[in-house]
C-alpha positions, 0 to 999 in steps of 0.5 A, spaced: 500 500 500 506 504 501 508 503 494 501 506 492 501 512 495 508 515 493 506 514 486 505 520 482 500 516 477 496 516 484 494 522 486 494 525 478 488 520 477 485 522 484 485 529 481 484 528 475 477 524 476 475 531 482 476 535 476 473 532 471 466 533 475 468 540 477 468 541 470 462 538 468 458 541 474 460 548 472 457 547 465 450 544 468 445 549 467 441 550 472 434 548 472 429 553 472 425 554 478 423 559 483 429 557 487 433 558 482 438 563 486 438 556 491 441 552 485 446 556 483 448 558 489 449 550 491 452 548 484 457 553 484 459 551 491 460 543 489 464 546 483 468 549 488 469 543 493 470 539 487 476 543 485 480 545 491 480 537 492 483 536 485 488 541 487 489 537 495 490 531 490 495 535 485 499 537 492 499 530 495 503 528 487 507 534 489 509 532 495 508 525 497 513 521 492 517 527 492 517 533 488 523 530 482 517 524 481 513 530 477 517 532 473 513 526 467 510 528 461 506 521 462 503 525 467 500 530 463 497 525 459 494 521 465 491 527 467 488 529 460 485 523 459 482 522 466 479 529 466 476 528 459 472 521 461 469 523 468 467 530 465 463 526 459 461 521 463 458 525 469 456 531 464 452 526 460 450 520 464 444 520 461 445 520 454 451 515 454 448 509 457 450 505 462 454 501 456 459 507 455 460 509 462 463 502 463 467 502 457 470 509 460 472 506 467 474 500 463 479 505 458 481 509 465 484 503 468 486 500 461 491 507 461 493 506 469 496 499 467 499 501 460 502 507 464 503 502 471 507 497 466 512 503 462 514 506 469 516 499 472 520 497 465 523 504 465 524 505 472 530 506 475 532 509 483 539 511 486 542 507 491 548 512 491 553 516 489 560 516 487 565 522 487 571 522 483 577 525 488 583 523 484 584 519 479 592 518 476 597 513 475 592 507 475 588 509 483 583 513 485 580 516 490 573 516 491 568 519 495 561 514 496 555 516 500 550 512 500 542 514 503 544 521 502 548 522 509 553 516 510 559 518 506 565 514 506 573 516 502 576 510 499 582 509 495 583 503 491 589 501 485 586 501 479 582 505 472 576 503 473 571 502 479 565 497 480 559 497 485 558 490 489 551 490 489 547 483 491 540 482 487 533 479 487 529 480 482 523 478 481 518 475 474 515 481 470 508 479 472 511 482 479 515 488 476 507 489 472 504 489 478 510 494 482 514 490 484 523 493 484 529 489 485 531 488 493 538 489 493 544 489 497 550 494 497 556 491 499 562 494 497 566 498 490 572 494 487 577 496 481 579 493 475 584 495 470 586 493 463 593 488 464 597 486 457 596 479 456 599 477 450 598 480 445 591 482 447 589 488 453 584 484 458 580 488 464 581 484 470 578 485 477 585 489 482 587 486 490 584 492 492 576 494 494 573 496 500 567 493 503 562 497 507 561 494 515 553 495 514 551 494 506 545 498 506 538 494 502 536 487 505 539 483 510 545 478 508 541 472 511 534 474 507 539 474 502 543 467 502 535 465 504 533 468 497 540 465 493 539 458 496 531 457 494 531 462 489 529 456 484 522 454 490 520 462 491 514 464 485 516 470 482 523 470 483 527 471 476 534 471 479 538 471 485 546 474 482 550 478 484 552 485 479 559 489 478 558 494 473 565 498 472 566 504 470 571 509 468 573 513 473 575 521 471 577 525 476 571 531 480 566 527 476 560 525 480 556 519 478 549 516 480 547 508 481 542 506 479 539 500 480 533 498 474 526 496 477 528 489 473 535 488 475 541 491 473 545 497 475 547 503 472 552 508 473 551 515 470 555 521 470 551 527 473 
């Protein structure tokens, strides 16, 4: 439930169907009667309530996921479509039909999923970053802070560095339905390019650093995970991931861990 609610798609949905009736309230016609001053009172009222509960809404996408997860064109579209079909449905309930109502909800859930299944596929978040203090003569020293506060300097011999990452991943059908890659950041490790015979070869250096409290799941959920993985459903595979790259010097990259397994390592 905790993933539903720090999804922007969420609340833009929740918006976008208070909206929808806020619009189709306000171009209701009043009817006319003796009490017609009464109507028009109540309907601008509701017009009113339905309108600051869409812009509640709109705040919570804002603020409960975090204000970097908005910026999304998606969010657009789903709030488009969304408004359009609660504005049709509740403006002209009576002309559509209960066949066309269904069809709109059956539309604005099939939007959900499509969106729901191109966010898990594509999605990606930050286990960490790493800083690039020096980097000549085949070491380096960088700068690794994990969870935003805990930073660490390590100094290791080689070109490249390498986050140690332990992984769980999971089947599609759980990465449709929200699921994300459980991991476990170990350490970083190096690698250089050594002469072996007439070809260069990366090969993994005697130096790496290991962090006393690797943030993600435990070692012993893991090791549970790794030794079971073939009777657990929805496991895809239980590995460990060391993708390296390049270090140049005062450059800063992010980790980023695919919602579908896989880490990558982006220069900011």
């Amino acid at each position: 439930m905790s993933r539903v609610f720090s999804d922007p798609f969420f609340w833009v949905t929740l918006s976008a169907i208070f909206f929808g009736a806020s619009l189709a309230r306000a171009t209701r016609r009043v009817p006319k009667s003796l009490v017609r001053e009464r109507a028009r009172s109540i309907k601008w009222t509701l017009v009113t309530v339905y309108l600051s509960i869409a812009i509640v809404f709109s705040l919570c996408a804002v603020f409960i996921p975090g204000p970097e997860k908005i910026l999304d064109i998606r969010i657009v579209y789903l709030f488009s479509v969304v408004s359009v079909v609660f504005f049709l449905v509740l403006r002209f309930r009576k002309a559509i039909g209960a066949p066309l109502l269904i069809l709109s909800f059956i539309a604005v859930l099939s939007l959900m999923l499509f969106l729901q299944a191109f966010s898990s596929f594509t999605g990606e978040r930050e286990i960490a970053s790493v800083r690039v203090l020096e980097a000549a003569n085949d070491t380096m020293k960088l700068e690794v802070t994990r969870n935003e506060r805990e930073t660490v300097i390590v100094s290791l011999k080689g070109e490249y560095f390498a986050p140690i990452v332990k992984e769980v991943i999971f089947d599609d059908w759980y990465v449709f339905l929200g699921a994300k890659t459980w991991y476990r950041f170990e350490g970083v490790t190096a690698f250089s390019f050594v002469k072996e015979g007439s070809k260069r070869v990366l090969k993994q250096t005697d130096t790496g650093y290991y962090f006393p409290f690797p943030t993600g799941i435990s070692e012993r959920l893991y090791g549970y995970y790794e030794k079971y993985e073939s009777y657990i459903p929805g496991v895809k595979t239980v590995q460990i991931d060391i993708s390296a790259k390049r270090a140049r010097k005062m450059a800063t990259y992010s980790l980023l861990l695919q919602n579908d397994g896989g880490i990558q390592i982006v220069e900011r």
